[in-house]
N, C-alpha and C positions, 0 to 999 in steps of 0.2 A: 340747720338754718340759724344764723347767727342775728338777734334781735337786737341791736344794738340803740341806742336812742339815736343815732346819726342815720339810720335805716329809715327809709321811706315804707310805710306799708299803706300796699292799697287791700280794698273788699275784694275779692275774688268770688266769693259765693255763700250762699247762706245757708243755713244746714235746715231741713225738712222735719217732720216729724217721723219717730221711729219705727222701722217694718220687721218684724220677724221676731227670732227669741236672743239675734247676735247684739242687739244693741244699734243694728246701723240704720243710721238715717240718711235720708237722699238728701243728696249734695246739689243743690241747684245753683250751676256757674251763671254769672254775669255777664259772661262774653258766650255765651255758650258752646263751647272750646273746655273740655275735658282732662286735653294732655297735660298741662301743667300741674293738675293738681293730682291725677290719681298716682303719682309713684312715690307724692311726700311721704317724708318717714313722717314728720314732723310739721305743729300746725299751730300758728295762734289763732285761737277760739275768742272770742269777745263782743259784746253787745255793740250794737250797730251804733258807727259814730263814735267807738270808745277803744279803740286800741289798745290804750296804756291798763285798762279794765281786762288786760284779756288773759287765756291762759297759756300756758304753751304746750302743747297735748301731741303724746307718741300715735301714729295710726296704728291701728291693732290688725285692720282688716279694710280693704279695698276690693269693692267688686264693680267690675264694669260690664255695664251692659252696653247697646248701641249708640241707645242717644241717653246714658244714662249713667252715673255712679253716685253709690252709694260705700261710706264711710263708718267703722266703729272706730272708737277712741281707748286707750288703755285707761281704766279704771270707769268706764261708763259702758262696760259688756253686757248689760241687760236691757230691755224697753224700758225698765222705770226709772234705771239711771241714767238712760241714753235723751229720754223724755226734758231732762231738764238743760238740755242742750239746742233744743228746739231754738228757733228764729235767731240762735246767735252767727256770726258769721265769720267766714275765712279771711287772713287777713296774711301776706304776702311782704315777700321785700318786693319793691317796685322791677326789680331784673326776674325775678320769678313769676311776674305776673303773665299773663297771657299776650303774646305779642300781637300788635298792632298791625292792620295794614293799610293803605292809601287812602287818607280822610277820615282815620279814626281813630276816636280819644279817648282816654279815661275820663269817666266822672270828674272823678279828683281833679283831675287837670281842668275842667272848665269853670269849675265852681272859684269864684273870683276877678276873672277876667272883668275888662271893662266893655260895657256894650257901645261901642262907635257909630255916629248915623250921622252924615252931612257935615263932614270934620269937627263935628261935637261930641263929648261926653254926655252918653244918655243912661246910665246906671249901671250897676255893678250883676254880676250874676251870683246871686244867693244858694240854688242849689237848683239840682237836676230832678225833674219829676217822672214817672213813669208817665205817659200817654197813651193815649187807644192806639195810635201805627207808629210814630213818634217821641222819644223825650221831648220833656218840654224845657224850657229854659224860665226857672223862677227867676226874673229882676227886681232890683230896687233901683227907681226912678232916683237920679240928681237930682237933686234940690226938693220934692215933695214926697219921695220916702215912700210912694205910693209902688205899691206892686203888680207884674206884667207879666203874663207870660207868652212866651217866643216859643212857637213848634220849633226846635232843630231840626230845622230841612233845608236843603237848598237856595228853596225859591223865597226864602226868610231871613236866611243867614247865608253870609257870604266869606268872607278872608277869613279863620283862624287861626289867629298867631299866638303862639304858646310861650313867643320869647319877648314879645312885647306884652305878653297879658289882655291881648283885646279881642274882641271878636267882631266882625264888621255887622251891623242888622242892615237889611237889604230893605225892608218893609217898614219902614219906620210908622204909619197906621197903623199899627199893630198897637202903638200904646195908647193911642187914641181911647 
């Protein structure tokens, strides 16, 4: 994997706490999609949010289960070295990530966009939250800075364009 600073990386997954006496921890993917990650030789490791923070780590060991893989890393072969690896995560060139299909995005990719309602600019999107059935969409309100959040659903959110940076909101009450 060639990490070059012109390389786009996205999260791909976060590493688990440690099972057994090999050091591996469970790998819990973000798209929940497997393939891409269990044949890496090779892996940046890094705290959420911090890429440039990260390491770049040989896999030592991959075992896949069903709906399941778990990961050791060369030089963290036991649970108490493997232990301090815990909540950091996998982090990818953007083409090794897990491909997309029909109406779906990377995180990455929506975080920024501008939120569009009634040919106005209604604020920027901040970041993506986890939700009970849905992400949600963190906004920052134009002009009062005030924050909203938008379930990304459908019946809420409409057009997203990736090349224009916006996202349509359908529900515009929702900032109410």
């Amino acid at each position: 994997m060639n990490e070059g600073p012109e390389k786009e990386l996205l999260a791909v997954a976060k590493l688990g706490a440690p099972r057994g006496l090999k050091g591996l921890l469970k790998v819990h993917s973000f798209s929940g999609d497997y393939s891409h990650i269990e044949s890496l030789k090779k892996v940046l490791v890094a705290p959420d949010g911090e890429p440039a923070q990260g390491r770049l780590l040989r896999v030592s060991l991959a075992e896949r289960g069903e709906r399941s893989l778990d990961m050791a890393f060369s030089g963290y072969e036991s649970p108490e070295k493997a232990k301090g690896l815990t909540g950091m995560l996998l982090y990818l060139p953007r083409e090794l990530a897990s491909p997309l299909g029909e109406n779906e995005f990377y995180i990455h990719d929506l975080v920024g966009l501008r939120v569009l309602g009634g040919g106005l600019e209604l604020g920027i999107v901040e970041a993506v939250l986890e939700g009970g059935a849905d992400p949600l969409l963190e906004m920052r309100k134009t002009g009062t800075g005030a924050r909203a959040l938008i379930p990304f659903r459908r019946e809420f959110v409409g057009e997203v364009d990736l090349k224009a940076k916006s996202l349509e909101l359908l529900a515009g009450w929702l900032l109410e």
